[in-house]
C-alpha positions, -999 to +999 in steps of 0.1 A: -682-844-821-704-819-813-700-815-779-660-819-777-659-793-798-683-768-775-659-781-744-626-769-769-642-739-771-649-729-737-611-735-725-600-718-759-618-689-742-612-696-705-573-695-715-575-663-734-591-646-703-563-661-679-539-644-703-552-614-703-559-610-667-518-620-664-508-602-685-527-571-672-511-576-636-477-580-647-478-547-668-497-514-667-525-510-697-506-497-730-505-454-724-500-460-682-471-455-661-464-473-631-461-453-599-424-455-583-407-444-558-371-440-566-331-430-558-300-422-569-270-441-567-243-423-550-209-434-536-196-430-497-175-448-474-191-478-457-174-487-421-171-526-419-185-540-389-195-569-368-226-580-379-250-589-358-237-562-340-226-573-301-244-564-268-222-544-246-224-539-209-208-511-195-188-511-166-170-482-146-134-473-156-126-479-116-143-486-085-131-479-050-145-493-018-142-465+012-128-481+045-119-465+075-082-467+085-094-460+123-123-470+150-141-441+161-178-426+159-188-406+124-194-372+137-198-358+101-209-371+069-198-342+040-217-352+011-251-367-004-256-404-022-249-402-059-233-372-056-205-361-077-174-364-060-137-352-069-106-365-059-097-355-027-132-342-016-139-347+026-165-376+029-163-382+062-152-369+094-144-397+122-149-378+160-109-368+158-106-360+196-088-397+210-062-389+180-060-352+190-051-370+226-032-398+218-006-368+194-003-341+222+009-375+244+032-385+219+050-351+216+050-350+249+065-378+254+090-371+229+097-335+246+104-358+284+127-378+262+145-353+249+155-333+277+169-366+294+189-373+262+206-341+265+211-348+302+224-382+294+251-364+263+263-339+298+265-369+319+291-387+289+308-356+280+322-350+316+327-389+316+343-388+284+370-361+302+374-379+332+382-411+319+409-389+293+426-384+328+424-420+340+398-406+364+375-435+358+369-471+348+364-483+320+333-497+329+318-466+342+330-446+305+308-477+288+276-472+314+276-438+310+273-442+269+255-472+269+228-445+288+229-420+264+230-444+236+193-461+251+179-423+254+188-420+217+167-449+208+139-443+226+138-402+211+135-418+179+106-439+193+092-411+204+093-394+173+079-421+152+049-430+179+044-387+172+043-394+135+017-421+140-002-401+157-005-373+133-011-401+103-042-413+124-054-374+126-054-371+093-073-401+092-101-384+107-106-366+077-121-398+051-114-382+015-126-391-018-090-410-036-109-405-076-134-385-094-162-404-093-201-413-087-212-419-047-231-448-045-256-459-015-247-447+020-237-473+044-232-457+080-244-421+090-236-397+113-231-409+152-227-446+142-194-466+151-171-476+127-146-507+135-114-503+109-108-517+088-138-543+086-164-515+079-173-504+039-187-469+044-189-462+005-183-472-032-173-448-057-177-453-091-154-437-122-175-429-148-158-405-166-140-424-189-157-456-187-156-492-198-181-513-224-174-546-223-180-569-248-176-604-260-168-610-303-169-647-323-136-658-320-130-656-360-127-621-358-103-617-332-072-622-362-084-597-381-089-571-351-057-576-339-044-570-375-060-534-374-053-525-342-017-524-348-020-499-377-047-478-357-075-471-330-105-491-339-138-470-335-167-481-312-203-471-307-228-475-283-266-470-285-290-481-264-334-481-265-351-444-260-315-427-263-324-394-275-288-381-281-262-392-308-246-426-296-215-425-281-182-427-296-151-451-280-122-465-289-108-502-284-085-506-254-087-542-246-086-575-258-090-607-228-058-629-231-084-660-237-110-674-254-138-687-235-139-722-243-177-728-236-187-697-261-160-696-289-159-654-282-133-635-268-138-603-245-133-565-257-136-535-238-135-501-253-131-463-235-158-441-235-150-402-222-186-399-212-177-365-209-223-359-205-232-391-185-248-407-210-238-442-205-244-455-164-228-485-151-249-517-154-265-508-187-267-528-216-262-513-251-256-525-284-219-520-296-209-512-332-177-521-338-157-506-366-129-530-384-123-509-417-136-488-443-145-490-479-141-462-494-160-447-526-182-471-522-211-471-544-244-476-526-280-480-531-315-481-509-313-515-497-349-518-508-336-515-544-321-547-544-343-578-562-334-614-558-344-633-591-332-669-605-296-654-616-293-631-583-295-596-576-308-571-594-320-537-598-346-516-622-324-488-637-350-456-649-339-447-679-338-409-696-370-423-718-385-431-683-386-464-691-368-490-668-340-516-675-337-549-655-300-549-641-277-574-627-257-564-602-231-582-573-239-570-539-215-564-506-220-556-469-252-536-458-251-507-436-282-489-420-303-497-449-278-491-476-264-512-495-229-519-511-233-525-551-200-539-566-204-544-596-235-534-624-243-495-612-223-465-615-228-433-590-253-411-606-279-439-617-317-438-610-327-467-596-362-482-586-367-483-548-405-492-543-432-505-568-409-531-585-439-557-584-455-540-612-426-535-635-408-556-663-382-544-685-389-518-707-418-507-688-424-469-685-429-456-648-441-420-630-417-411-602-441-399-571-432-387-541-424-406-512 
């Protein structure tokens, strides 16, 4: 008896120590205030996006390949690699000497040609007369403008071999077709060029450019939906950018899903107007399908998950703090959307909850 009543003893005191040592971590000594950090409700319009938000790969709005249209040795190359180019800048000059040749022979040609045509008209006129007067046959009447008729087809001969000519001159001259980016040079000046096998160039259009991107299929109803009733706003960011992300518009949806992904391909114009975005890179899209508006939001960090849900610890005026309910929405960059259980204006808890219980009084610090 005596010595189960010693043993009652010692856990009658071992509980009351566990108590008190719970109890004292649970809640701040009676006279303390908890340390908090806190924040104010407020309300704003929240863009709702894809989430996780898609990777994006951005691709140039066109790209040409540069051929030559003649054979012929590069006797002048008018720019440097990457360079910006505008349309109609000289690239290249081809050695335009064989086409300088080859025109003066055409016009020549074309002069010889001439000269016997009007010759040939002479010869038919006086034949024309003669025959009038039953001077001559019939068959020399049709030999004479059978002549004059062949001269006639080969001036026009002439006159397009001249303007083929002068279209390979200007072929000489290699200019740029778009505004664009040069890319790596392929032949210099003094090689030989074989048309049109030979790529001398690509040329990039960066300015606007394309982010492609590929989206679950399950959204592609509800993006259609809001693209007929407006433009649908996309941004791009990518690591170490040190200026604000680019903003872009949809322009494209693919006409298929890919069956092996379930997603379906987007692309959205960029104006680039500063360069920030370079063909090749990949960047993370954000993809705006609608807005709520007047949206109350809180520090994301405000929101507690207990047994019954969310919550949140409301300071009071008496700097005391309530435990309160609340239904959650959508997150955006660390805010988040509180439906129901908060107005705009409310102090909420937003660090140091572990400490707190209802009605326990806190100290707002500074972050």
């Amino acid at each position: 008896m005596k010595k189960s009543s010693f043993i009652s003893g010692i856990l009658a005191v071992t509980a009351g120590l566990l108590a008190g040592g719970c109890s004292r971590s649970a809640k701040p000594a009676a006279g303390g205030a908890a340390p908090v950090l806190v924040a104010a409700a407020f309300t704003t319009n929240v863009p709702m996006q894809i989430d996780p938000p898609p990777v994006g790969h951005v691709m140039p709005y066109s790209t040409v390949t540069i051929h030559s249209q003649i054979g012929g040795i590069i006797s002048q190359v008018h720019f440097k690699e990457g360079q910006q180019v505008s349309q109609g800048d000289l690239l290249f000059t081809i050695d335009p000497r064989p086409s300088q040749a080859a025109l003066a022979q055409a016009q020549a040609n074309l002069l010889r040609d001439r000269a016997q045509l009007e010759n040939a008209r002479i010869q038919f006129d006086r034949e024309r007369k003669l025959f009038d007067q039953k001077l001559v046959s019939q068959d020399e009447f049709d030999t004479s403008k059978a002549g004059m008729d062949a001269l006639q087809g080969t001036v026009q001969a002439d006159q397009a071999a001249v303007t083929n000519a002068g279209l390979n001159l200007e072929f000489t001259e290699i200019r740029s077709p778009i505004d664009g980016i040069t890319g790596s040079l392929l032949f210099y000046q003094g090689n030989v060029v074989k048309a049109p096998d030979d790529t001398l160039l690509t040329i990039n259009q960066i300015r606007p450019i394309y982010v492609g991107f590929a989206v679950p299929e399950q959204y592609l109803p509800e993006i259609r939906s809001e693209m007929k009733q407006r433009k649908l706003k996309v941004q791009a960011a990518f690591e170490g950018m040190n200026v604000p992300p680019p903003q872009g518009e949809l322009t494209f949806i693919n006409n298929t899903v890919d069956e092996t992904t379930g997603s379906i391909l987007l692309k959205a114009t960029f104006p680039n107007e500063q360069g920030v975005l370079w063909p090749g890179q990949f960047v993370n899209v954000e993809l705006t399908l609608s807005e709520l508006t007047n949206a109350v939001v809180v520090p994301s960090p405000a929101i507690q998950t207990g047994q019954n849900g969310e919550y949140v610890y409301v300071v009071k005026p008496d700097q005391t703090v309530a435990e309160r309910p609340v239904t959650i929405g959508i997150t955006y960059q660390d805010e988040t959307v509180v439906q129901t259980g908060l107005v705009a204006g409310e102090t909420v808890v937003t660090d140091g909850q572990l400490r707190l219980t209802p009605g326990a009084k806190v100290s707002v610090k500074q972050p």
